[in-house]
C-alpha positions in Angstrom: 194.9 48.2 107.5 194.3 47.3 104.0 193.9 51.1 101.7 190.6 51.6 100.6 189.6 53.4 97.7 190.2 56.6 97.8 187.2 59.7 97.7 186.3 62.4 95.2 188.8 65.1 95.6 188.1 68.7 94.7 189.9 69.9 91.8 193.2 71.9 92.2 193.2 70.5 95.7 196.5 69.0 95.8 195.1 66.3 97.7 195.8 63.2 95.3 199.5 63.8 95.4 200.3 61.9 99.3 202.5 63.5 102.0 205.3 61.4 101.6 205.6 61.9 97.8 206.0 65.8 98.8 208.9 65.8 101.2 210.4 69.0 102.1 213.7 69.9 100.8 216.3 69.7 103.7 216.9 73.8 103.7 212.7 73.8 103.9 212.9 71.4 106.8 215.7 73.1 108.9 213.7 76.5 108.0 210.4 74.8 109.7 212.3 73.1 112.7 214.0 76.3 112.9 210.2 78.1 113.4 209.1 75.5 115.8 212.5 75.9 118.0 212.3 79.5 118.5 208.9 80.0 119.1 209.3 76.8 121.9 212.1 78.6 122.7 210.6 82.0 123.5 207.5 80.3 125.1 209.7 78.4 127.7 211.7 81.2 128.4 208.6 82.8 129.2 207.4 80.2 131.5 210.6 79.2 133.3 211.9 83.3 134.2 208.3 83.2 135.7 209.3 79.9 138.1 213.0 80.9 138.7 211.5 84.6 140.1 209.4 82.9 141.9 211.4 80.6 143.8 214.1 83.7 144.0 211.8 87.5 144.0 208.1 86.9 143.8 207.7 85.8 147.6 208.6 88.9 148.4 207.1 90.9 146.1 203.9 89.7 145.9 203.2 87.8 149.3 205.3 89.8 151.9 204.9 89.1 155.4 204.8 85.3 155.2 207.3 83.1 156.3 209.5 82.5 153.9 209.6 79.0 153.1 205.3 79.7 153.3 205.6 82.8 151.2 207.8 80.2 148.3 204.6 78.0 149.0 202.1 81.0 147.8 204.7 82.2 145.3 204.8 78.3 143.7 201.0 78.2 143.6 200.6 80.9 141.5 203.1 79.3 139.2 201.0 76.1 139.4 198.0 78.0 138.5 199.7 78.0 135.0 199.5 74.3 134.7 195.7 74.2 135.0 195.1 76.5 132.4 197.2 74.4 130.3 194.8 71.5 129.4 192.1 74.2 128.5 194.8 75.6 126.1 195.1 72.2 124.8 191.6 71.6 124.0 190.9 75.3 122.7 194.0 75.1 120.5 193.7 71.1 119.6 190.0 71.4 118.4 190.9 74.8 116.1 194.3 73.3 115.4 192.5 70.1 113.8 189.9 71.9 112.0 192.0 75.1 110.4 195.6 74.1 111.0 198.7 74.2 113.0 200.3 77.5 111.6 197.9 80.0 112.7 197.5 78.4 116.2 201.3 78.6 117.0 201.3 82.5 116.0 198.2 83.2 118.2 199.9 81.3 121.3 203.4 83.3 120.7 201.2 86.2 120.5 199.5 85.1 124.0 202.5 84.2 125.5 204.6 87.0 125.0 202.2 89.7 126.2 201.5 88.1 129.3 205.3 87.9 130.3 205.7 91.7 129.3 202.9 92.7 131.2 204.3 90.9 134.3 207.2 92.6 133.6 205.2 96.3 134.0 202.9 94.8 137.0 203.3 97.2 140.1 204.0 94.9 143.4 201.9 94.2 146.4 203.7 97.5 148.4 202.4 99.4 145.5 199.0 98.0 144.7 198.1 95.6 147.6 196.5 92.4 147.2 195.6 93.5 143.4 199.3 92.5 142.5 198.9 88.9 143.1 195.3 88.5 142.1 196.9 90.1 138.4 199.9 88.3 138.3 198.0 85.0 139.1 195.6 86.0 135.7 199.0 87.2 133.7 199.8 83.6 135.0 196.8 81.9 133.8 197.8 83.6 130.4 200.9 81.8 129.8 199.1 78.7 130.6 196.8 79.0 128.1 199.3 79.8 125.3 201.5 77.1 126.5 199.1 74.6 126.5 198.3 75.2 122.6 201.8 75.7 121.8 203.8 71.9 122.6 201.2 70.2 120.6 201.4 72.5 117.2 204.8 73.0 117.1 206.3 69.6 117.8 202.9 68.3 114.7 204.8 71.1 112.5 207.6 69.1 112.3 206.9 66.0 112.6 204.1 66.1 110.2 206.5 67.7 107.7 209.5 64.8 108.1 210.1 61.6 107.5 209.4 58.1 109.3 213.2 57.6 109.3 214.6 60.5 111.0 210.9 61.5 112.6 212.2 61.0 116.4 215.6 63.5 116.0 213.8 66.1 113.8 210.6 66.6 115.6 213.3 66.6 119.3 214.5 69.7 117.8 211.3 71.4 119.2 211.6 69.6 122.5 215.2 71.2 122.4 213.7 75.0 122.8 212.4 73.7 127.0 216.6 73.5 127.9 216.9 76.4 125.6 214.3 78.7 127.1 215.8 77.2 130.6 218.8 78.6 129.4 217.9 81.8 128.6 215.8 82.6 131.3 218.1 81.4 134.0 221.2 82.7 131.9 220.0 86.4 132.1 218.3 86.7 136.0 221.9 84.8 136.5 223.6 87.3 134.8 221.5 90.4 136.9 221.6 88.8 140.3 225.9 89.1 139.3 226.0 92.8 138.3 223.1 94.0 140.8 223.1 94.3 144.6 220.2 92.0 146.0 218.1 95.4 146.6 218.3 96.6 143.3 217.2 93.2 141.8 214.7 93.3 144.1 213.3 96.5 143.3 213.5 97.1 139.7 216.2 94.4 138.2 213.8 91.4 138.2 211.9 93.4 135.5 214.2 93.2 132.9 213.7 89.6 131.7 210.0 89.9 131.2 210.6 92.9 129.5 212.9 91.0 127.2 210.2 88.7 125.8 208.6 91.6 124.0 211.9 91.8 121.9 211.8 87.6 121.3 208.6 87.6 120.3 209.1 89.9 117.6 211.8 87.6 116.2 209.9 84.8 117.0 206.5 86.5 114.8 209.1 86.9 111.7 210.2 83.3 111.7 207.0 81.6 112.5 205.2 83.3 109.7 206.9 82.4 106.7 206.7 78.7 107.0 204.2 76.5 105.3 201.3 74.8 106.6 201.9 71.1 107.3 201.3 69.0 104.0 200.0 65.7 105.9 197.3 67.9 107.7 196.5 69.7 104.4 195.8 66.1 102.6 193.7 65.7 105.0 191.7 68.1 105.0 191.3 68.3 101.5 189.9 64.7 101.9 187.7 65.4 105.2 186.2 68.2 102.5 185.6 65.6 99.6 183.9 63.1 102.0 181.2 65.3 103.2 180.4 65.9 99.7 180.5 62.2 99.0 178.0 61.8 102.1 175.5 64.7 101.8 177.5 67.1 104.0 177.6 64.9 106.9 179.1 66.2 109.9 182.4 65.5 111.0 182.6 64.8 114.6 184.5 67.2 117.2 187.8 66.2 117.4 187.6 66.2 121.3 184.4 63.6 120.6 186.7 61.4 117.9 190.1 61.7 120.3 188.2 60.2 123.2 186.3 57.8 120.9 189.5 56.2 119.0 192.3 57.1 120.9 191.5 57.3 125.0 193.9 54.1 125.5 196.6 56.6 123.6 195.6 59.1 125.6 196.1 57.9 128.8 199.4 56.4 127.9 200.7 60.2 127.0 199.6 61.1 130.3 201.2 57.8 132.1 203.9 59.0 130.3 204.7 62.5 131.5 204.5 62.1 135.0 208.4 61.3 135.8 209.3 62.9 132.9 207.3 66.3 134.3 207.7 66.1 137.7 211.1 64.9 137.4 212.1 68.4 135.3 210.7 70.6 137.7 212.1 69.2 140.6 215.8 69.2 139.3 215.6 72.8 137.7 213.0 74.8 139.7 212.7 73.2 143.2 216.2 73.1 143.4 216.5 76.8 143.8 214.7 76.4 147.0 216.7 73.5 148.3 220.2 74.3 147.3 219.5 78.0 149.4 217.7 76.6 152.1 219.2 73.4 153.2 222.5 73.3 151.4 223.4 76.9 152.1 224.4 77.4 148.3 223.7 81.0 147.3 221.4 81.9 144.4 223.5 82.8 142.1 225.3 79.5 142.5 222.4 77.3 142.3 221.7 79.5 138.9 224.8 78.4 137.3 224.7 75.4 137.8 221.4 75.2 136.4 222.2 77.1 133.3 225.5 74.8 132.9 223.2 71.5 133.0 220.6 73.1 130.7 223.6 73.7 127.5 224.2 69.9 128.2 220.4 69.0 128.0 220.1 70.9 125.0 222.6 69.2 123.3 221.6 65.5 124.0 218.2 65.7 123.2 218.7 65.4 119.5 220.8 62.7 120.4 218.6 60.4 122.2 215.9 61.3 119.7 218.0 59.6 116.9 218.8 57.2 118.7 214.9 56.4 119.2 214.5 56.2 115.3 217.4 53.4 115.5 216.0 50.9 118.7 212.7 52.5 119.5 210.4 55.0 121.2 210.2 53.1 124.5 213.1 51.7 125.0 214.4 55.1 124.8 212.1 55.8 126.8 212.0 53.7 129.8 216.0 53.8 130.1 214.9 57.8 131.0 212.1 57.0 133.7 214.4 54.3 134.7 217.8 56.3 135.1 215.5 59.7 136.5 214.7 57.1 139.5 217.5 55.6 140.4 219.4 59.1 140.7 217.4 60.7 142.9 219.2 60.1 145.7 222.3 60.6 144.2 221.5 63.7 143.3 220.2 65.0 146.7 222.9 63.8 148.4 225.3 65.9 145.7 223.6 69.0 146.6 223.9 68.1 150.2 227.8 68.4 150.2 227.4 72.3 149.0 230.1 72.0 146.5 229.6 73.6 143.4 231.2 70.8 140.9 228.8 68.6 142.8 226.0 70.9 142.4 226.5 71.0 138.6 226.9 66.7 138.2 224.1 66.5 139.7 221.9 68.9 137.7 223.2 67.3 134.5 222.9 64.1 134.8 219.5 64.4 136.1 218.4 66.4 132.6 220.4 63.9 130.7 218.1 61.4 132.2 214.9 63.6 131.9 216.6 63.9 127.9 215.8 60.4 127.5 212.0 60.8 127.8 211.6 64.5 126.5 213.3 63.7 123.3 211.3 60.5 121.7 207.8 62.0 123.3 207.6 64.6 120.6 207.5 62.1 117.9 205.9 58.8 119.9 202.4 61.5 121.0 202.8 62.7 117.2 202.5 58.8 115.7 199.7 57.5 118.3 197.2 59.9 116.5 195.2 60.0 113.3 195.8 63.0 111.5 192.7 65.2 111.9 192.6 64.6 116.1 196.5 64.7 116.2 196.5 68.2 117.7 194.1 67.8 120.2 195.2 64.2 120.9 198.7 64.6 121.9 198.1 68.1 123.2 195.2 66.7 125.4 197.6 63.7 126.7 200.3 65.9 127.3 198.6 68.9 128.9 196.5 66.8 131.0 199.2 64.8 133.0 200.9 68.4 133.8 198.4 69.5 135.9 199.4 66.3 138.1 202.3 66.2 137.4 204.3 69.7 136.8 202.1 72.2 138.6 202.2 70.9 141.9 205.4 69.5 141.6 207.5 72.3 143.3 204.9 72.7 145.5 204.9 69.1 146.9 208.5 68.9 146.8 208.5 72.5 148.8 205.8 70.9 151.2 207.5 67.4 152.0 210.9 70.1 152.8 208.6 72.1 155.2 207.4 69.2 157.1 210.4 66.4 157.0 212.7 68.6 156.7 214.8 66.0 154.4 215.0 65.1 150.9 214.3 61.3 151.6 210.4 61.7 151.1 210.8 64.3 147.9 213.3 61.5 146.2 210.7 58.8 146.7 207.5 60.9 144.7 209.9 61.3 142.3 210.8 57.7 142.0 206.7 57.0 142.4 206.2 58.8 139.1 209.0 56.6 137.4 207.4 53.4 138.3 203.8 54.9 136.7 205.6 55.9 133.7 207.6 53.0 133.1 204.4 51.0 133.3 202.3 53.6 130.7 205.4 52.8 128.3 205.6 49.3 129.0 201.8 49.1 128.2 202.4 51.0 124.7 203.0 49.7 121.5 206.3 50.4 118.9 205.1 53.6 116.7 208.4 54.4 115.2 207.7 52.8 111.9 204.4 54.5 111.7 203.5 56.7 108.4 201.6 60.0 109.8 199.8 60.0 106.6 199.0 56.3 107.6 197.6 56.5 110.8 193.9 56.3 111.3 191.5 55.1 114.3 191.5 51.8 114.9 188.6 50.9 112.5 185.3 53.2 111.3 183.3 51.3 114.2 180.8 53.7 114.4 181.1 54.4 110.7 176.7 52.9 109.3 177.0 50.4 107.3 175.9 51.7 104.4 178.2 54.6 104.6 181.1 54.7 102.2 184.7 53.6 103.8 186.9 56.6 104.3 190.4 56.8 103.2 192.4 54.9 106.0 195.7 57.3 105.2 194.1 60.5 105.6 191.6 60.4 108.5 
């Protein structure tokens, strides 16, 4: 698109010097990659000790007197009830993210985060309270959606919106890093207290201890996250958004719900086409495998847990890795070697667990999230580039949040259901493969944004722009 000349801008604004001309120094840019990660970090921990103690404690604890495999079922649905808070998280955070900024939305989702997952860990159980201790943990649950649905979205824009085109896709992974990290930790420590505790004293006070934890993280997390700056490229623009409703009598600027679904819905649903195998995939491999590996491989818990936690330090690791290799070749190649790969070793890695052996167990694990690595890494900066600037928030946290409540929540679910009824993997391997084929086509159907300027990107023409209105700055919208 050819620039256009450029509005009135209020003075002192800042707002003539561009984006790019204001990069970060490199110790600024590891200081705000390092805010993103541990607040992603935290947030994931959070989230993932819920799904591990479910699959391992919370069947007990909360819905007793089910069968087991049934009581997993209820125990999963609660943790799916966190998915479908998510996309209202993502609209509530994207529309106040877009219109004040990224910063203060990512201290108020830490904030939400971290007291849910402390107050689960002080939640009396259903011997205690009765049928009030799963209604509560199901809102605590609800919670964590919420926060989690705002949080992706801000702090993967943080960084990205602060980098450069050139490194964008292994800069802005950095934040997709803190999902194997939180993995990590989360597993690392309930593996660590199912190893020093008998199973009774987990049971009965042990489990605790993790949620309890986050209060301490999120302290930490508070201290870093607050003394970064706000992203430059969203502060150019609004700066400009300012000037032009001066320039046109204080005309309204639309929603940025009403302008993502206006100028971006194609983009949108390519997020979402996008997430399914790379969602459903991750959950599968690191939650429902819990259930799997103790059921019908006869692997104990704290087995399955290791291995886990030993394929999550590898999937930390090669994310930044496929993420620069996504600024050399591509986004979707990237990409669609992920959704590809995540397919064809499905039932490879079923048929690992199958043996029982723990070496087995573990190569299985890890290749899987070196797959899944493939299409976490380049997402954070291909939903980042799709989007003008002012709908960026909401637009990739819209496409992203959206798909997980098909995709994620009822992923352990199904995969627990398909168990219970065909008591054989062969049916979960083929959903799993389903959701590659979908995303391989969303990609497929995508264009090349690595190249793209974030200050650069605007909707694709002012087509509902009057005629006589004046043109609006194609870099900053």
């Amino acid at each position: 698109m050819a620039t256009r000349k450029r509005p009135r801008q209020p003075p002192g604004s800042g707002a003539d010097v561009h984006p790019r001309d204001r990069s970060p120094t490199p110790a600024s840019l590891k200081r705000i990659v390092a805010a993103s990660l541990i607040g992603t970090t935290i947030e994931w921990y959070d989230f993932f000790l819920y799904g591990s103690a479910a699959a391992l404690v919370f069947n007990k604890l909360f819905f007793p007197g089910s069968d087991p495999l049934v009581g997993t079922l209820l125990s999963f649905l609660t943790y799916a009830v966190g998915f479908a808070a998510r996309p209202l998280g993502a609209l509530v955070f994207g529309h106040y993210g877009d219109r004040i900024g990224r910063k203060k939305l990512l201290v108020l989702s830490l904030l939400l985060m971290g007291g849910a997952t402390f107050a689960i860990g002080l939640l009396p159980t259903h011997a205690t309270i009765g049928t009030a201790a799963p209604v509560l943990l199901t809102v605590l649950r609800l919670v964590q959606g919420f926060a989690l649905g705002g949080e992706w979205g801000g702090a993967v824009l943080l960084v990205s919106e602060h980098g450069d085109a050139r490194r964008r896709g292994f800069w802005a992974s950095w934040p997709q890093t803190g999902a194997p990290a939180g993995q990590l930790l989360a597993t690392g420590v309930l593996s660590l207290l199912t190893a020093v505790l008998s199973d009774a004293a987990f049971g009965s006070w042990g489990w605790r201890i993790p949620f309890l934890l986050s209060g301490v993280l999120v302290v930490v997390g508070l201290w870093i996250r607050l003394s970064v700056d706000e992203s430059p490229v969203f502060k150019q623009a609004l700066a400009q958004a300012e000037a032009r409703k001066v320039d046109r009598a204080a005309e309204a600027e639309k929603l940025p719900l009403v302008a993502v679904l206006r100028h971006h819905w194609r983009d949108v649903l390519v997020a979402m086409g996008a997430r399914m195998a790379e969602n459903i995939s991750y959950y599968v491999i690191t939650a429902f495998i819990l259930v799997y590996a103790t059921t019908s491989a006869g692997v104990s818990k704290q087995t399955a847990l290791n291995a886990v936690l030993i394929a999550s330090a590898v999937h930390f690791a090669v994310i930044p890795a496929w993420g620069a290799l996504s600024d050399r070749i591509g986004r979707r190649p990237v990409y669609v070697v992920g959704a590809v790969g995540v397919g064809l070793w499905m039932f490879p890695f079923f048929s690992l667990i199958d043996t029982g052996g723990f070496g087995n167990l573990i190569l299985a694990v890890t290749v899987g999230l070196v797959l899944h690595g493939a299409m976490y890494a380049p997402q954070a900066a291909f939903f980042s580039e799709m989007f003008a600037t002012r709908m960026r928030y909401s637009g990739a946290s819209i496409g992203a949040q959206f798909a997980s409540v098909a995709a994620g929540a009822p992923a352990p679910l199904i995969a627990t259901a398909l168990l219970a009824d065909y008591g054989s993997s062969t049916p979960i391997a083929l959903y799993v493969i389903a959701a590659a084929v979908l995303t391989v086509v969303a990609v497929a159907a995508a264009e090349e944004t690595r190249h793209r300027d974030l200050a650069d990107v605007a909707p694709p023409a002012d087509a509902d722009r009057p005629t006589d209105a004046p043109a609006a700055d194609a870099r900053t919208i």
